[in-house]
PAZAPA-4460 file (N, C-alpha, C; in steps of 0.05 Angstrom, whole numbers, plus 32768, in hexadecimal, padded with zeros to 4 digits):
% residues 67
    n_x    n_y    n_z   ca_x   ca_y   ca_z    c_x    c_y    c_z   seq   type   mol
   7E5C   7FE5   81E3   7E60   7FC9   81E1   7E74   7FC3   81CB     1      X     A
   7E92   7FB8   81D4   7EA5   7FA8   81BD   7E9B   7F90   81B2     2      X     A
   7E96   7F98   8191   7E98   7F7C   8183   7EB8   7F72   8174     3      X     A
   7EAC   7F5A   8179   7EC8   7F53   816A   7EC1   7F3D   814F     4      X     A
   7ED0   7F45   813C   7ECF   7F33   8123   7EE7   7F25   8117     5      X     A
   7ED9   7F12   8112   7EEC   7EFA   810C   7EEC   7EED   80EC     6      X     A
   7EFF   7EF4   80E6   7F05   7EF5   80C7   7F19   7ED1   80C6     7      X     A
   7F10   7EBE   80AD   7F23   7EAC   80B0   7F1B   7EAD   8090     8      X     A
   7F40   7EB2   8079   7F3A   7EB0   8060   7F3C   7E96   8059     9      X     A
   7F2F   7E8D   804D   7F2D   7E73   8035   7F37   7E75   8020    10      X     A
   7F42   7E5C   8018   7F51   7E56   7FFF   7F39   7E58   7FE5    11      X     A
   7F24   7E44   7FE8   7F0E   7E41   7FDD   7EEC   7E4A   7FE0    12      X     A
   7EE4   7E45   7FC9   7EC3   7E4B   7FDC   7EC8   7E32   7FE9    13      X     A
   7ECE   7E15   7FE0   7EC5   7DF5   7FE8   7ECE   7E02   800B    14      X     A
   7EE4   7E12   8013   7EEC   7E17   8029   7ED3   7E23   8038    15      X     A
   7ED4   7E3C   802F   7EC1   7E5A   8035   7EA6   7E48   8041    16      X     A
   7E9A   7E32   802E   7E7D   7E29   8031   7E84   7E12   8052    17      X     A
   7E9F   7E07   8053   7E9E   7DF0   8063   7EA2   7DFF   8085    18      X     A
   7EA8   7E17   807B   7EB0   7E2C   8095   7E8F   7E36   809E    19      X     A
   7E82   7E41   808E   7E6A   7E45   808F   7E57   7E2F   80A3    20      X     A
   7E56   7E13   808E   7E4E   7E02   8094   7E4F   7DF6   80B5    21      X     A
   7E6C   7E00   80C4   7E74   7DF7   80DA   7E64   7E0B   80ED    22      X     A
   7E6B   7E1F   80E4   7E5A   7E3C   80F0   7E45   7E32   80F9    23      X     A
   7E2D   7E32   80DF   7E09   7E26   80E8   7E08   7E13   80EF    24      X     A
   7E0A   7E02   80F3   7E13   7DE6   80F8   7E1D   7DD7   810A    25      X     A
   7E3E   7DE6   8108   7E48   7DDC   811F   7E53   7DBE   8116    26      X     A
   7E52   7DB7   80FE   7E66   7DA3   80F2   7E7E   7DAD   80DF    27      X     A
   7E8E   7DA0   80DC   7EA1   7D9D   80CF   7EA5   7D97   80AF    28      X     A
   7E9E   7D7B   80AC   7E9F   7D71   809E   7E92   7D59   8098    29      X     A
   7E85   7D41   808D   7E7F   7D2F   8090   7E90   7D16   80A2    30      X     A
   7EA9   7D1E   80A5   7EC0   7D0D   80B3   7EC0   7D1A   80CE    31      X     A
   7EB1   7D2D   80D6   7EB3   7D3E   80F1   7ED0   7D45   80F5    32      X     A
   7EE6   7D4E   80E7   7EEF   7D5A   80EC   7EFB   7D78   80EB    33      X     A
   7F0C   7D81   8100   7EFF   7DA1   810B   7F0D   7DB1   80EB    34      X     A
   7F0C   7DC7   80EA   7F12   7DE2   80D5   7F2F   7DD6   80D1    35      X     A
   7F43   7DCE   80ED   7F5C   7DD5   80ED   7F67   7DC2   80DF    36      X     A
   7F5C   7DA8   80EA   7F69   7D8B   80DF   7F63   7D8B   80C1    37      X     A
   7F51   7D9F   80B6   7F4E   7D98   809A   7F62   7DB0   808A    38      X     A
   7F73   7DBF   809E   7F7D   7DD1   8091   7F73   7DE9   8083    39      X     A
   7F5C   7DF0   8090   7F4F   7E05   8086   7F4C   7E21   8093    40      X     A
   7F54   7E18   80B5   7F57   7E27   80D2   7F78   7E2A   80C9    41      X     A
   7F8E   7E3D   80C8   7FA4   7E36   80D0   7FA4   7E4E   80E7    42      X     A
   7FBE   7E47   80FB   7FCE   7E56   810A   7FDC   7E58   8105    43      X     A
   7FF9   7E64   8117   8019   7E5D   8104   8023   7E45   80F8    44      X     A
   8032   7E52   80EE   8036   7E6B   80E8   8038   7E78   80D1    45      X     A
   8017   7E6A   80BE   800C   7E7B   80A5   7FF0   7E7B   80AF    46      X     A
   7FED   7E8B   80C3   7FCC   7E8A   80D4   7FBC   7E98   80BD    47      X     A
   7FA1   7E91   80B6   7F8C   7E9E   80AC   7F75   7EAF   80B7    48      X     A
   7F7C   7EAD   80D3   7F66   7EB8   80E7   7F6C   7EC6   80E8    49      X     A
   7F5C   7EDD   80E8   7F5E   7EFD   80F7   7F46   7F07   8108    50      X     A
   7F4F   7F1E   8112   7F36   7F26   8121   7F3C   7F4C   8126    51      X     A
   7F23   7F57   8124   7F1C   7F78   812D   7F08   7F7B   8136    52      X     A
   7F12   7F8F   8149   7EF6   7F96   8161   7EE7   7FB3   814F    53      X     A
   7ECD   7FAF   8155   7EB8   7FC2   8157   7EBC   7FCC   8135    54      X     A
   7EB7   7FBE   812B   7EB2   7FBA   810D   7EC3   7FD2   8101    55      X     A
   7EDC   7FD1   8102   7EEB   7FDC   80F4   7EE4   7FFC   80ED    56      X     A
   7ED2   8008   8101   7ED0   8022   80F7   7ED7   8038   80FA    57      X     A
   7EF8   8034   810E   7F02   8048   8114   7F23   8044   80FE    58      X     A
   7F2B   805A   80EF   7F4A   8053   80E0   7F58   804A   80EB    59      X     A
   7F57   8044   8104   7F73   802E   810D   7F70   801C   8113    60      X     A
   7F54   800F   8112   7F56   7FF8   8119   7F59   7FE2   80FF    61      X     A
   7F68   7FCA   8107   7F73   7FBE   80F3   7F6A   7FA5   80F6    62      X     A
   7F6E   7F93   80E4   7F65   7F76   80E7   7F81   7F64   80FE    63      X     A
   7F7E   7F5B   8106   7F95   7F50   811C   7F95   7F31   8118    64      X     A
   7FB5   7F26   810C   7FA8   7F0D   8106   7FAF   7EFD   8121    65      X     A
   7FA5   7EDD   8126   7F9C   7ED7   813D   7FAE   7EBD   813F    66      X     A
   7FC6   7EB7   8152   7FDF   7EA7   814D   7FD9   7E92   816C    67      X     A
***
């Protein structure tokens, strides 16, 4: 079975906790808006997202960022 993991870096913890928060939750913010509109999700073309299959435990597999 392929897993896949999904890595998104944060500027801050205030970030790190509001990413979290959306996770369990499933909210955003108190203003409901999503990761991206608050600038915390980016894509291009300075994306923060990445992703690697099956937990990184073979040497070649690499983090792949996500555009």
């Amino acid at each position: 079975m392929e897993t896949y993991n999904i890595t998104v870096k944060c500027k801050t913890e205030e970030e790190r906790d509001i990413v979290l928060a959306t996770l369990d939750e499933g909210i955003a913010n108190y203003q409901a808006e999503t990761l991206i509109e608050q600038g915390i999700v980016r894509y291009r073309p300075d994306s923060n997202v990445y992703f690697s299959k099956n937990e990184e435990q073979h040497w070649s597999e690499k983090k792949t960022v996500i555009i």
